[in-house]
N, C-alpha and C positions, 0 to 999 in steps of 0.2 A: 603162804597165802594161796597162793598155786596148788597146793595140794586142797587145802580148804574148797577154793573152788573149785576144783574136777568132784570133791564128794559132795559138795551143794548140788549140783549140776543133775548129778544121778539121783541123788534125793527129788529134786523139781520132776522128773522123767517118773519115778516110781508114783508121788503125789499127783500128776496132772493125770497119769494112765487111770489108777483107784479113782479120783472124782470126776473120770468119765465113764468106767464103769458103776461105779456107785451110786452116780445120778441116775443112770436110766435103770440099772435093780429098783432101784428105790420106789422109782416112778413107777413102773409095771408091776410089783409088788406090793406097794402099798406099807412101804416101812419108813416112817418118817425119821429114826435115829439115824437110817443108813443114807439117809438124807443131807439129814445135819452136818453128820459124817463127813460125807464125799465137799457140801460148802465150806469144812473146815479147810480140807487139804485143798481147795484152792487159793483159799491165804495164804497155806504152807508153799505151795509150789511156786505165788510169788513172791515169799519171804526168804528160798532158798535161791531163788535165779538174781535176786538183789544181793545173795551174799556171792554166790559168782560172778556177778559183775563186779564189785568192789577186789575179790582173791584176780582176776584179770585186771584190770585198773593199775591195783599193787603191784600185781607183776611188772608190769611195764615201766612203774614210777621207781623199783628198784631194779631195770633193765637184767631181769631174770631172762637172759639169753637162752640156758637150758630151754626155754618155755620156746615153741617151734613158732608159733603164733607172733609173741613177742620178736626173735629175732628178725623175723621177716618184714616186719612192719616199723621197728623203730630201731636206733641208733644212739649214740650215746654224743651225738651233736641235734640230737633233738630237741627244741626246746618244750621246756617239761606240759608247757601250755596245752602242746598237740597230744598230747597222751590221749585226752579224750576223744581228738578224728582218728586217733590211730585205733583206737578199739574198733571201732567198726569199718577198718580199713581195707578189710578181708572178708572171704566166706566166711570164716569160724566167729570170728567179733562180730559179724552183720546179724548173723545168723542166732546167736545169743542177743544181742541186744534187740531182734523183733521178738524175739522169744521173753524177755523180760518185759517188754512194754506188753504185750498180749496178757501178760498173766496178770500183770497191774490192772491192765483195764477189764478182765474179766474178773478179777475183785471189786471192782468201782460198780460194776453192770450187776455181780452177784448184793452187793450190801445196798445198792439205792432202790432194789427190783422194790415193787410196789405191789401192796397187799393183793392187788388185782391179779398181778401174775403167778401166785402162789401155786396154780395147778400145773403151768405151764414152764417156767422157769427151770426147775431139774431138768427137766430135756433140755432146753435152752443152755443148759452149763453143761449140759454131757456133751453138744456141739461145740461149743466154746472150748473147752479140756481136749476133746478131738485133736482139735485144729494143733491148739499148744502142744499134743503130745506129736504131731507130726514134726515139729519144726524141733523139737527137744529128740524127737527118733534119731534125724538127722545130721544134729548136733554132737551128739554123747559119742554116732557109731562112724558117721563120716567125716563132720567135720569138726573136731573138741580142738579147740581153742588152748585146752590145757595142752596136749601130746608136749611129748620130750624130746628132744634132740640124740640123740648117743653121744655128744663131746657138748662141751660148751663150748662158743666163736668168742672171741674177746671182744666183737663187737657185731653190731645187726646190722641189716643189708640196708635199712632208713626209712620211713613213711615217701610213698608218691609225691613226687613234686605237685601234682597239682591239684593234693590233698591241703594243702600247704598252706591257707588262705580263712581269715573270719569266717565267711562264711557256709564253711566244711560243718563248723561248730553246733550251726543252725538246722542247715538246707537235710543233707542226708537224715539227722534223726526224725526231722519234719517228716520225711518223703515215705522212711519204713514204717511211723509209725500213724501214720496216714493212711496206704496199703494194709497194715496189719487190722487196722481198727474198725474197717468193715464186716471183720468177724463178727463184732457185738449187735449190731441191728442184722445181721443175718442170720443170726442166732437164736435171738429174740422171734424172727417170724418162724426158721424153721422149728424152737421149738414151739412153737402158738399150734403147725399145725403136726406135729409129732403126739402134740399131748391132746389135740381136736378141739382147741380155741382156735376156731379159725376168721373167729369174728374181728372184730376192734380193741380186745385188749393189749394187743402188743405196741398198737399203732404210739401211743406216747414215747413209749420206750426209744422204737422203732425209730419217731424225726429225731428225739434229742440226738439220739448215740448216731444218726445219718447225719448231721450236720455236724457233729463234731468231729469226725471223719472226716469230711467234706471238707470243712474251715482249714485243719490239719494241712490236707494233701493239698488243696489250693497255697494255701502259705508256704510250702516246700516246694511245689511250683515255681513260684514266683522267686523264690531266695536262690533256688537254682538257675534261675533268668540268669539272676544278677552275679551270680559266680561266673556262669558263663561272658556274660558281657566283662567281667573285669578282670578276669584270667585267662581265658579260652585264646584271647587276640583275634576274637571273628571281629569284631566292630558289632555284633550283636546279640541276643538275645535266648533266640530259639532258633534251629536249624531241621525242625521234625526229624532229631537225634531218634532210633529207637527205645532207648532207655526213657525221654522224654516225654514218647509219645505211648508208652508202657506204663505210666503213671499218669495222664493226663486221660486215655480211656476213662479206668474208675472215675476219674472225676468226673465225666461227663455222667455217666450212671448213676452218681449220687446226686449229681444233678438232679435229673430226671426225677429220682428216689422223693426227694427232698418235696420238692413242685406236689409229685402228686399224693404223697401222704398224705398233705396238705385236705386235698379232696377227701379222700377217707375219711378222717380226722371231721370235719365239715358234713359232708353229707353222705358218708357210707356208703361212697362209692370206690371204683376201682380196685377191689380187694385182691383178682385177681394178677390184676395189671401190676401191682402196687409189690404182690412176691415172685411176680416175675423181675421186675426191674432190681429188688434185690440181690436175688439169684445171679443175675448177669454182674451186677456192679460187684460181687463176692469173687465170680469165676473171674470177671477184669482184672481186678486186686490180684488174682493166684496168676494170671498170665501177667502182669508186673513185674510178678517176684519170679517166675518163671526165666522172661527177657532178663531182668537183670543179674540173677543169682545163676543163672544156669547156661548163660553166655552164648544162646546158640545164633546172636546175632552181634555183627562188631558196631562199639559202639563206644567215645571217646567218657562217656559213663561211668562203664561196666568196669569195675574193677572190680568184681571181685568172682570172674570167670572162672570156669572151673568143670569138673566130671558130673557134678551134682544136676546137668539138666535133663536127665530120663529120670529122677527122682521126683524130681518139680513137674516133669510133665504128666506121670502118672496122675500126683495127687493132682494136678490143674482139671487130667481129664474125671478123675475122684469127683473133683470141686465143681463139676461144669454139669455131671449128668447126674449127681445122686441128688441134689434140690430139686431139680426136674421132674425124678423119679416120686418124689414123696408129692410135689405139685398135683403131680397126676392123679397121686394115692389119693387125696382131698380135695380133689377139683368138686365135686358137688356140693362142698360145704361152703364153699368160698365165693359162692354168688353176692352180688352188691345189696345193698338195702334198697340202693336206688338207683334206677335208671338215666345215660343222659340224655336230655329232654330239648336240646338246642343244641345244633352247629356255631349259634350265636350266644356261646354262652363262658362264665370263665371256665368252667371244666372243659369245657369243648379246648378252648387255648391252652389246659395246661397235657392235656392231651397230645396234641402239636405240638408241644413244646418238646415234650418226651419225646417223640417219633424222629423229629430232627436232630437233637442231641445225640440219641442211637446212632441217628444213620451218620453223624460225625465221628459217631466215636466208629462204628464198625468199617469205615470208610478208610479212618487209621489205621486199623488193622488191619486191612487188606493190604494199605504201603510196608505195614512193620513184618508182615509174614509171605509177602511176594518174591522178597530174594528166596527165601527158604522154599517156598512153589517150584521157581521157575530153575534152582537146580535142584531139586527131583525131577524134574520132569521135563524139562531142555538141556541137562547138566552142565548149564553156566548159569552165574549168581548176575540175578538183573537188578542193581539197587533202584530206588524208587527215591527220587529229589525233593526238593522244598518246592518247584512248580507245581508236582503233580498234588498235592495236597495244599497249596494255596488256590490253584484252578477250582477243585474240587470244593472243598471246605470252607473257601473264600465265602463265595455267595451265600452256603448255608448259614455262617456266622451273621452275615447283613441281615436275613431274613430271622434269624434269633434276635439279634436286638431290637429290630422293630417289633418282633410279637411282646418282647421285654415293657417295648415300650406302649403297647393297645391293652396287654391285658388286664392290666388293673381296670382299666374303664370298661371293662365287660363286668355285669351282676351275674351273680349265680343263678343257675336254673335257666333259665333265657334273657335276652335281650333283642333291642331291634337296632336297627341297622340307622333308624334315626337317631338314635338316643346316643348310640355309638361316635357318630358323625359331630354331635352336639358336646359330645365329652373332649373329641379329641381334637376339635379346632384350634384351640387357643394353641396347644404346644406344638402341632403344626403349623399350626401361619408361623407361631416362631421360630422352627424350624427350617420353614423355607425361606423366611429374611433371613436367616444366618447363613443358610446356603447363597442364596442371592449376595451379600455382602462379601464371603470369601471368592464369588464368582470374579467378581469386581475388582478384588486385589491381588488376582493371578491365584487363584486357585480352580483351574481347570482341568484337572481329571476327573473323570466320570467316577470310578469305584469311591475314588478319595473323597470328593464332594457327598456322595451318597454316604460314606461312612461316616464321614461330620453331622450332616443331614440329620441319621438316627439317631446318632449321640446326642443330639441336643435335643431330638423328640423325647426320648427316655427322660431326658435332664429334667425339662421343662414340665414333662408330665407329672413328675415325683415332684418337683417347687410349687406345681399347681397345688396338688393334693395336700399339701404341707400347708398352703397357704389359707386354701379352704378350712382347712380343720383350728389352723388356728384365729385366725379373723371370729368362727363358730365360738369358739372358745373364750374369747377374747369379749364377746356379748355380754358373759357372765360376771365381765369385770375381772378378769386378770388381764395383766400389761402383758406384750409379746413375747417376752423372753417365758414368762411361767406359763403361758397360754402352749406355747410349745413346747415345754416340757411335760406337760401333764398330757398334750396328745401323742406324742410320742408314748409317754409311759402308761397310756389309755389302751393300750393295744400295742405291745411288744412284738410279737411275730410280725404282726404285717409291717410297721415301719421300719424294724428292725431289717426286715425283706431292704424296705425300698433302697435303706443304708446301702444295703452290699449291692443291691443293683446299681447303685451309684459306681461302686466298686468295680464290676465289669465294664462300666461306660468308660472308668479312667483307663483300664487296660484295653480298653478298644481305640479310645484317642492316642496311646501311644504308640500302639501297632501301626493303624493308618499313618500317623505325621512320621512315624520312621521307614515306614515302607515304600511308601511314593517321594518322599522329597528328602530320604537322606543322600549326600556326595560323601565321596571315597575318593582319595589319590593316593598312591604308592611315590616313594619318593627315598632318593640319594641325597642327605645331604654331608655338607663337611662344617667342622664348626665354625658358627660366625657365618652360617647361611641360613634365608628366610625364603620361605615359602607360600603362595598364596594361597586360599582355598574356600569357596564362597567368599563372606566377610570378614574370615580370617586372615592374620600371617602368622607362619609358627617359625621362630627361629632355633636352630639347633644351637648350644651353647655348647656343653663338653659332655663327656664323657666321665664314669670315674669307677674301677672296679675292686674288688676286694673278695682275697679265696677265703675259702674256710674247709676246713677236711671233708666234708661232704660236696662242696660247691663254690662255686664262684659267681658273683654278683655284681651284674654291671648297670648300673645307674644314669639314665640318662636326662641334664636339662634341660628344659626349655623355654625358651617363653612365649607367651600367646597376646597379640595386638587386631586390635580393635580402630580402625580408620587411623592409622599411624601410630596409637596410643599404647602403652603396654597394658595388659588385660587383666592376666595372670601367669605367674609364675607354674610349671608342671615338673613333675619328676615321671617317668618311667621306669618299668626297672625287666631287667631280663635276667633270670638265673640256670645255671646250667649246672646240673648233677651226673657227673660219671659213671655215676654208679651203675643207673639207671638210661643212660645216654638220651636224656629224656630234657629240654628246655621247659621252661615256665616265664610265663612272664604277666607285669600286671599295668595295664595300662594305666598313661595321666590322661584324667577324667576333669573338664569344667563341665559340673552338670547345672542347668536352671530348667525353669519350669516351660520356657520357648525353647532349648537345643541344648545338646551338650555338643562339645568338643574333645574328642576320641585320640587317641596319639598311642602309637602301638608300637614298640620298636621290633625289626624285622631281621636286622643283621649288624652285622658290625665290621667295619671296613678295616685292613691292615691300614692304610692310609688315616685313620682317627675317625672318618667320616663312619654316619651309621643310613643305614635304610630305614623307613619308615613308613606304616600306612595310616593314616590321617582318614578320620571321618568326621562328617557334622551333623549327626541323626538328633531329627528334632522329636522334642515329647517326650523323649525316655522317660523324662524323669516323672511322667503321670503312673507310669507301670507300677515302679517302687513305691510309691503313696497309696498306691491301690492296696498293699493288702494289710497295713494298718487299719484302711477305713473297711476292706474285709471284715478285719476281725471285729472290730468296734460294732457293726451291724450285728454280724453274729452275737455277740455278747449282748445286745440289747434284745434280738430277736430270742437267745435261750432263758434271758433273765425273769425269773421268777413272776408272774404277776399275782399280785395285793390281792388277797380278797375279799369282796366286798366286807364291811360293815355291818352286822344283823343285831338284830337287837326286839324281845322277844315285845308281844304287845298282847295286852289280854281283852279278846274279844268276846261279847256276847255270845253265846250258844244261841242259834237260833229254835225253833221250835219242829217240828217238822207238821205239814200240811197236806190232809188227805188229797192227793189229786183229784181233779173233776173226772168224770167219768168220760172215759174214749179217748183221753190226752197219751201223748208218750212219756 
């Protein structure tokens, strides 16, 4: 099967190179067989890197040690579950498996391309095939996932401890292939203007495959929070890790991407603006895989460092200046339809909205490539903390979710500053009682108040709008529940929108309530001791551990009271690998919808006692809910809408009538 797959492998490399050449022969010649052609071998090339996945798969699942890849990453006390974190455990599995999801989706992108794109599309796949053939250059010559060992070892060196975890299963394939998928809408506009469509026919194309990107990398995101909080033993979340903050860039670009399509799509504007923001959100994705694949920054992430980052950074600086180059090629074709006509208007806001998201995302980049600055150029490494980009990024974020929250109530084209004022009362004043109420119950920090503040403007503004439409609806004689479904499903994109901005509102409520009012204590205890901490007591019960030829595994209980009461019962656990001289561990978690309680264990005492760090971070649990209703938004905002009704009616012809003389 290993052999299978190194000749799949080469096969995909020879197929993706032919249907990048083949498309743009085709196209500049005018031969539509060699067209065909080149669409067919990009089925092939993803129907040969699926049969490489499966011959690496098999390898591992009959612990073919000869296989170099295999060795390294699994063992034969693996359970057979992890085969699949183990594939892409490393450069060579990473690096195949973005390589296979790329060709998949540039098969999805090549069979659903719509009759419109017909002139522009072969370019469009010869960019697409491009891309694939770089990552398969890569692959085949530096890092092949097949290579051999010269001996077989009777057994592998084991998967990463702190690969080790559910959601390894999820978070990493989300994250590459999230990264990777930004190729298809930047594809799409480069070739619109390769082939000199540089008008709006790409634009459809363009948001579906942008938000489905987007939905992706936000959801691997988010899964990644959550490994982190339940592995890592920080007590939280995010730490603006580089790797992190290497894949949260692009998102912000797609961001942007998404928003202003929007307007194109609408009124035929921002055409420039619109392949610039691609462009970037394309080159962000290439310095993702850069940071992560190419290791030139340390990062509790990055496994899967390596020689390969003067390869990545070529193609990054490839990726960064040849879009720009063809921009420029076509800058006089790419004027708007329409100009904007108001500062007071929604284009004027999604505009802004863009401009800030940038300056977040280019803002991180300045923390994720400052150490690498300041030794070239001071010759010592300055890392850059979670302050300097909360200082920073903080306030930008408060001012995104309040324009989150005005701009729906702005009309296209212009508006006035009364009408505005008029629209956004109601979820103001309620916003400011909710402020005023938590003022009352001891909620006195300035940022924290202000971060509640917007959340519930956004909130309120989106119930409003819900509420209007359907009350409207409801005129017609439908009861509330079908009143609101038929406006919902009256217009997919926009409510569909308001869904996932709901979604950021939940992950901004968890930020603030865990940022300002979570407590920490580090703590010795021995067993049959209790702990206080806020409203908690935590008592340490026992200990209990158990080796295994890889590891050893010490399990700690607890239990958790509530004003004298017992609460819940916890387990912790800490495991320790030799191999690797590398701890893991996974914290006891009570989480609700007010606070969790965190229990990390820290050490473990000769004396039976263990060390512990104990947190009480309130609202976590709004974060993880977040990207369920993520995706639910997204799915309602992609989902197809009905179309009308028609129904043929046969009319008089009328007669035609000399006009009066001197009329127009």
């Amino acid at each position: 099967m290993a052999d299978l797959g190194s000749i799949a492998l080469l096969c995909a490399f020879a197929l993706s190179s032919y249907s990048a050449v083949g498309s743009l022969l085709g196209a500049w010649k005018g031969l539509p067989p060699l067209i065909e052609s080149a669409r067919h071998a990009v089925y092939l090339a993803a129907l040969s890197l699926m049969v490489a996945t499966v011959g690496l798969v098999a390898a591992f699942l009959a612990h073919d040690f000869e296989v170099s890849y295999v060795a390294e990453h699994s063992n034969l006390a693996m359970p057979r579950i992890y085969t699949w974190v183990a594939f892409y455990a490393g450069n060579e599995g990473s690096l195949l498996f973005i390589a296979t999801v790329l060709s998949v989706l540039c098969s999805l992108a090549v069979v659903w391309s719509p009759a419109k794109l017909k002139d522009s599309m072969p370019h469009a796949t010869a960019v697409m095939m491009l891309v694939l053939t770089f990552f398969l250059a890569v692959t085949t010559i530096m890092a092949n996932p097949f290579d051999r060992l010269d001996f077989v070892p009777p057994d592998g060196q084991g998967i990463n401890p702190l690969l080790v975890h559910f959601g390894m299963f999820i978070h990493p394939p989300m994250l590459m292939s999230g990264l990777v998928a930004v190729t298809i809408p930047f594809s799409l506009a480069a070739g619109a203007l390769l082939a000199g469509k540089a008008a709006d026919e790409w634009v459809d194309g363009g948001r579906v495959w942008g938000i489905v990107s987007w939905v992706v990398l936000g959801v691997g995101l988010l899964l990644g929070s959550w490994w982190a909080y339940t592995i890592l033993g920080w007590g939280g979340y995010w730490a603006w890790d580089p790797v992190e903050n290497a894949a949260l860039m692009p998102w912000l670009g797609l961001t942007a991407f998404i928003h202003s399509i929007m307007v194109q799509k609408r009124r035929g504007m921002f055409r420039m603006w619109n392949i610039a923001l691609i462009n970037i959100s394309f080159a962000l994705s290439l310095f993702g895989m850069f940071i992560n694949r190419g290791g030139p920054v340390p990062s509790v992430h990055s496994f899967g460092a390596s020689d390969l980052g003067l390869v990545f950074l070529v193609f990054l600086g490839i990726g960064a200046v040849a879009p720009f180059g063809l921009f420029l090629w076509r800058y006089n074709s790419l004027k708007s339809a329409q100009n904007l006509e108001s500062s007071l208007s929604r284009e004027a806001a999604f505009l802004l909205n863009n401009l800030m998201l940038l300056g977040i995302a280019f803002v991180t980049m300045w923390g994720v490539i400052f150490p690498l600055v300041s030794e070239i150029f001071q010759g010592q490494t300055i890392t850059v903390g979670a302050p300097f980009y909360n200082q920073v990024n903080g306030p930008l974020l408060l001012a995104l979710i309040f324009l989150m929250g005005v701009g729906p109530f702005l009309p296209w084209r212009r508006g006035t500053i009364r009408n505005l004022v008029r629209n956004v009362a109601v979820p103001a004043v309620a916003a400011l009682a909710l402020v005023l109420v938590l003022a009352l119950v001891g909620v006195h920090k300035v940022y924290a108040l202000a971060g509640f503040g917007l959340c519930a403007f956004v909130a309120f503004g989106i119930l409003l709008e819900w509420g209007r439409g359907t009350r409207t609806r409801m005129r017609g004689g439908d009861n509330p529940a079908s009143a609101f479904v038929r406006l919902i499903t009256g217009n997919r994109p926009r409510y569909g929108g308001y869904v996932v901005h709901l979604s950021i509102v939940l992950v901004a409520l968890g930020i603030v309530g865990s940022s300002f009012y979570g407590v920490q204590r580090d703590v010795v205890l021995l067993p049959g001791e209790r702990i206080a901490i806020d409203d908690y007591e935590v008592e340490f019960l026992t200990t209990t551990t158990q080796f295994f030829s890889d590891r050893s595994e010490s399990r700690f209980l607890l239990t958790a009271y509530r004003d004298g009461a017992p609460l819940a019962s916890l387990e912790a656990r800490r495991d320790f690998y030799p191999t690797f001289e590398m701890s893991s561990t996974q914290a006891a978690i009570r989480s609700t919808p007010v606070e969790d309680l965190y229990v990390v264990p820290s050490s473990l005492q000769e004396d039976g006692g263990a060390g512990f760090r104990i947190f009480v971070n309130p609202m976590i649990w709004w974060i993880w809910i977040a990207g369920p209703v993520m995706v639910l938004g997204t799915v309602i905002a992609l989902w197809p809408q009905r179309a009308p009704a028609t129904s043929t009616v046969r009319t008089p012809v009328a007669r035609r009538v000399p006009s009066p003389v001197g009329s127009d």
